[in-house]
Residue frames relative to the residue before (quaternion, step in Angstrom):
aa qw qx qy qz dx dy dz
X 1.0000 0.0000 0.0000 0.0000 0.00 0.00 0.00
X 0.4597 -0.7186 0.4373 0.2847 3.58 -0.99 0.90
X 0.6478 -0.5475 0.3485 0.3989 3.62 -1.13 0.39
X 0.4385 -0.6398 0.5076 0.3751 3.87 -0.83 0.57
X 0.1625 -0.7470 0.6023 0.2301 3.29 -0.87 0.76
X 0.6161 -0.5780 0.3586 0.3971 3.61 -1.04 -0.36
X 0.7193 0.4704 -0.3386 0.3830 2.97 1.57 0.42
X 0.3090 0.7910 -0.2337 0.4736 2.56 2.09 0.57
X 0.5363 0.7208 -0.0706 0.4334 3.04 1.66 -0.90
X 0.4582 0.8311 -0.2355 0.2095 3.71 1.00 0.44
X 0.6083 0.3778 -0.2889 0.6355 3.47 1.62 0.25
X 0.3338 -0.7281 0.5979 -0.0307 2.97 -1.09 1.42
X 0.0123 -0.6925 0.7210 -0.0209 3.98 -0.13 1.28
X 0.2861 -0.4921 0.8032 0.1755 3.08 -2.15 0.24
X 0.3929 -0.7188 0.5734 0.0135 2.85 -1.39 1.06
X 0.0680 -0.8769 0.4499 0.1548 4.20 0.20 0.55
X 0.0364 -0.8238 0.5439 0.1557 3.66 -0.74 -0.54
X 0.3763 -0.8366 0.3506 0.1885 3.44 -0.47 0.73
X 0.3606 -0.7578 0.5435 -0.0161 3.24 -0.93 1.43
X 0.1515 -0.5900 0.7206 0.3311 3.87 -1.35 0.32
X 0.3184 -0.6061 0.7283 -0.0309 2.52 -1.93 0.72
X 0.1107 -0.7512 0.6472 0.0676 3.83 -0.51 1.29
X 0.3107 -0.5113 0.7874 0.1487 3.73 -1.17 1.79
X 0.2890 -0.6351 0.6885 0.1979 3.21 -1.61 1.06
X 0.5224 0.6920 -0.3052 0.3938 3.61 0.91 -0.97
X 0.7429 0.2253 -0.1587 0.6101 3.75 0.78 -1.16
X 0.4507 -0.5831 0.5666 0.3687 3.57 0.43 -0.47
X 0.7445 0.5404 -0.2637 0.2902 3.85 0.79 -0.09
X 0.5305 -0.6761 0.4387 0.2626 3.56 -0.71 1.18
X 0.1118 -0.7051 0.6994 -0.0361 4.42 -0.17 1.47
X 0.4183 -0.6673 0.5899 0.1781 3.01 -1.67 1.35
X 0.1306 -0.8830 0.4480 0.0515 3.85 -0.77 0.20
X 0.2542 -0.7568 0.5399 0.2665 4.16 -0.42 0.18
X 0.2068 0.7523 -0.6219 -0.0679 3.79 -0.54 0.22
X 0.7313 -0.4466 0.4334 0.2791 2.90 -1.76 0.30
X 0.1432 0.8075 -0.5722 0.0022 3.64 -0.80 1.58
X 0.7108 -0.2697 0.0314 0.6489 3.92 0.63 0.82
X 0.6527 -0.5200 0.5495 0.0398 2.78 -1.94 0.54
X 0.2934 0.7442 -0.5991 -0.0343 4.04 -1.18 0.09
X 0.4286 -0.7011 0.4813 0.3052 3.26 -1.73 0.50
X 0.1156 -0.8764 0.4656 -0.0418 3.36 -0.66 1.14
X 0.3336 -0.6192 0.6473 0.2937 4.09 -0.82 0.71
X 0.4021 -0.6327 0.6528 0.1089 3.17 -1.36 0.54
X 0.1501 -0.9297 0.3343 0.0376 3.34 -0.03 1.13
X 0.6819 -0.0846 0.0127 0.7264 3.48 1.64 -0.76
X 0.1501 -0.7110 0.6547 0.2080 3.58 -1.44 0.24
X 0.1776 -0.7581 0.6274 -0.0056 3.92 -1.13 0.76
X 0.1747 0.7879 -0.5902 0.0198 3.49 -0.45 0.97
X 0.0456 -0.8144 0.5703 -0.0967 3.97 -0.40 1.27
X 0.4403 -0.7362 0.4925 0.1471 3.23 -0.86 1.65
X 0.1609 0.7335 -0.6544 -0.0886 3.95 -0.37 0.41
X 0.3833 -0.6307 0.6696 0.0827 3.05 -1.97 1.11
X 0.1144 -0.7098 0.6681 0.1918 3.43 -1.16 0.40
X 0.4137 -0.7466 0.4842 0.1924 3.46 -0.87 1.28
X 0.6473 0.4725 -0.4281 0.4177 3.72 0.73 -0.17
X 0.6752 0.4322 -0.3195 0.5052 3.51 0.86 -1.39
X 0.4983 -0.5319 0.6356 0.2547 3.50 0.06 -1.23
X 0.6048 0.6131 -0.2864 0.4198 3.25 1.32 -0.81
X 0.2923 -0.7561 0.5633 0.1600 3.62 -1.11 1.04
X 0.0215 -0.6818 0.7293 0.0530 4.22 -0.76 0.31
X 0.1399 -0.6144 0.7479 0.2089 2.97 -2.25 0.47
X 0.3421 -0.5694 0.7430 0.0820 2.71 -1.79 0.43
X 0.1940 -0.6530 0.7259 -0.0949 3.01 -0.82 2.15
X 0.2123 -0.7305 0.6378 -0.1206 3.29 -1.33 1.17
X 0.3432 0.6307 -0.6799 0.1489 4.28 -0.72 0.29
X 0.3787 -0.6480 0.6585 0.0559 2.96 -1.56 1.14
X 0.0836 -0.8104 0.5789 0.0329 4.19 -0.28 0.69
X 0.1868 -0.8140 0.5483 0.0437 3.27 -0.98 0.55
X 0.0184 -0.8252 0.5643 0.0189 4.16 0.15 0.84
X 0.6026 -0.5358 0.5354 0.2513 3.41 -1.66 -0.38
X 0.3863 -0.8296 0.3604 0.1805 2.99 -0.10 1.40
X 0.0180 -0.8388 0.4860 -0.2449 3.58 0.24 2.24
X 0.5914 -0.5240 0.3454 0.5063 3.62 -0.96 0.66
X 0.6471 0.4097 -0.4375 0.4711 3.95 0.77 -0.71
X 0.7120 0.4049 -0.4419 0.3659 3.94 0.15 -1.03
X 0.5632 0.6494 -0.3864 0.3343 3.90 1.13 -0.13
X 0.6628 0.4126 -0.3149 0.5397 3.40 1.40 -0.29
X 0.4459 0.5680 -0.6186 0.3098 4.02 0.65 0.33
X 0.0361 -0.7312 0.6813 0.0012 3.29 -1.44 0.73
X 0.6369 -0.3212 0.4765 0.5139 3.91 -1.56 -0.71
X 0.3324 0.7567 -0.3862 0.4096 3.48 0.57 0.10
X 0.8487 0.3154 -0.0555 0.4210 3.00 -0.03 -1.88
X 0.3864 -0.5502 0.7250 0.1495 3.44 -1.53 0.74
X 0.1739 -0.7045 0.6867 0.0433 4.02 -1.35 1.03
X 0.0686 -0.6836 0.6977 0.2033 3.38 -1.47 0.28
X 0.0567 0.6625 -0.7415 0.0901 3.54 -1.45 0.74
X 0.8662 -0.2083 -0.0521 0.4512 2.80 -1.72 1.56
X 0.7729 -0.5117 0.1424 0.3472 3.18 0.44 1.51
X 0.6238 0.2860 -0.4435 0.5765 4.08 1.27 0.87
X 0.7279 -0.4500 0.5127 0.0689 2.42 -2.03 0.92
X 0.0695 0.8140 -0.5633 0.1238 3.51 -0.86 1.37
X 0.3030 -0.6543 0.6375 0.2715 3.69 -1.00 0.98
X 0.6598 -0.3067 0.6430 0.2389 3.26 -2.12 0.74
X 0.2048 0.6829 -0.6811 -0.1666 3.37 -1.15 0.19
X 0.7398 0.2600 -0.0474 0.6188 3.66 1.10 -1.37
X 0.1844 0.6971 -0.6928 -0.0136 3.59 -1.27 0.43
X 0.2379 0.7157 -0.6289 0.1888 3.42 -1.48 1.05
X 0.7459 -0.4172 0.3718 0.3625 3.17 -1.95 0.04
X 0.3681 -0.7336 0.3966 0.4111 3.59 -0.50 0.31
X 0.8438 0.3508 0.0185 0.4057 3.30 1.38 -1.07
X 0.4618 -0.6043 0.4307 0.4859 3.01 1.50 -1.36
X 0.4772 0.7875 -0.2357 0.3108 3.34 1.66 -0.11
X 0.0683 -0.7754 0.5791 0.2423 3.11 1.33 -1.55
X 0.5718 0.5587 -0.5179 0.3044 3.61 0.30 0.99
X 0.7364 0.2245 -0.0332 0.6373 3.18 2.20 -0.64
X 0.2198 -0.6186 0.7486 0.0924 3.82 -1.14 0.66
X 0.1029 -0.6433 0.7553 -0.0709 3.43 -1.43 0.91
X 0.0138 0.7190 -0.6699 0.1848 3.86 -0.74 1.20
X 0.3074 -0.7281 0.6079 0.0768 3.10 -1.47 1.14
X 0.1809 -0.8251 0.5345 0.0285 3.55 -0.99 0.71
X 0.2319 -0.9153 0.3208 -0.0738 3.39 -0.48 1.21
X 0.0657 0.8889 -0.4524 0.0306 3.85 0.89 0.82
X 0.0091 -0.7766 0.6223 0.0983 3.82 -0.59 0.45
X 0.3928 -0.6796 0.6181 -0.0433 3.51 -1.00 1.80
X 0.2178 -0.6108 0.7178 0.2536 3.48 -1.34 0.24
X 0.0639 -0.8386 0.5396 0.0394 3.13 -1.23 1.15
X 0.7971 -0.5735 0.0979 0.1616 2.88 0.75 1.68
X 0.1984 0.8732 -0.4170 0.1560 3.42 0.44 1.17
């Protein structure tokens, strides 16, 4: 794979993390995603795989992209943890690492499952 240049760099994900939240009104503790920093990332592969569940009948995809950033004090704190948006859906963290061994880049995989309508 060729080196990321910085112009390579052209999607901008947000990165969330999940907070409680105490409703005073109910008395109960709500889970939440907010906004915790930003990075510029190449997009590096996409994977979309149809799964079927044989009992329900029901079909899901499994949206897959693999992002690649510059390895920055902010892109050093992504983890499984975090929740991504891109082009406006919602992705889980699944993988995060070095791409090479360099430490100049982190490459992380992102994972969204869709109902696809049965």
């Amino acid at each position: 794979m060729k080196n990321a240049k910085t112009s390579d760099m052209r999607h901008k994900v947000k990165l969330y993390k999940q907070v409680n939240v105490r409703n005073r009104e109910l008395g109960t503790v709500e889970t939440r995603w907010i906004k915790d920093f930003e990075v510029w990332c190449r997009e590096v592969t996409i994977y979309r795989e149809q799964l079927e569940t044989i009992v329900s009948g029901a079909e899901t995809l499994r949206d897959r992209k693999e992002f690649e950033c510059r390895l920055t004090k902010t892109s050093e704190k992504i983890s499984s943890r975090h929740r991504l948006t891109y082009q406006g859906k919602m992705y889980r963290v699944s993988i995060v690492g070095d791409t090479n061994g360099t430490h100049d880049r982190i490459r992380f995989l992102a994972e969204a499952l869709e109902d696809g309508g049965a």
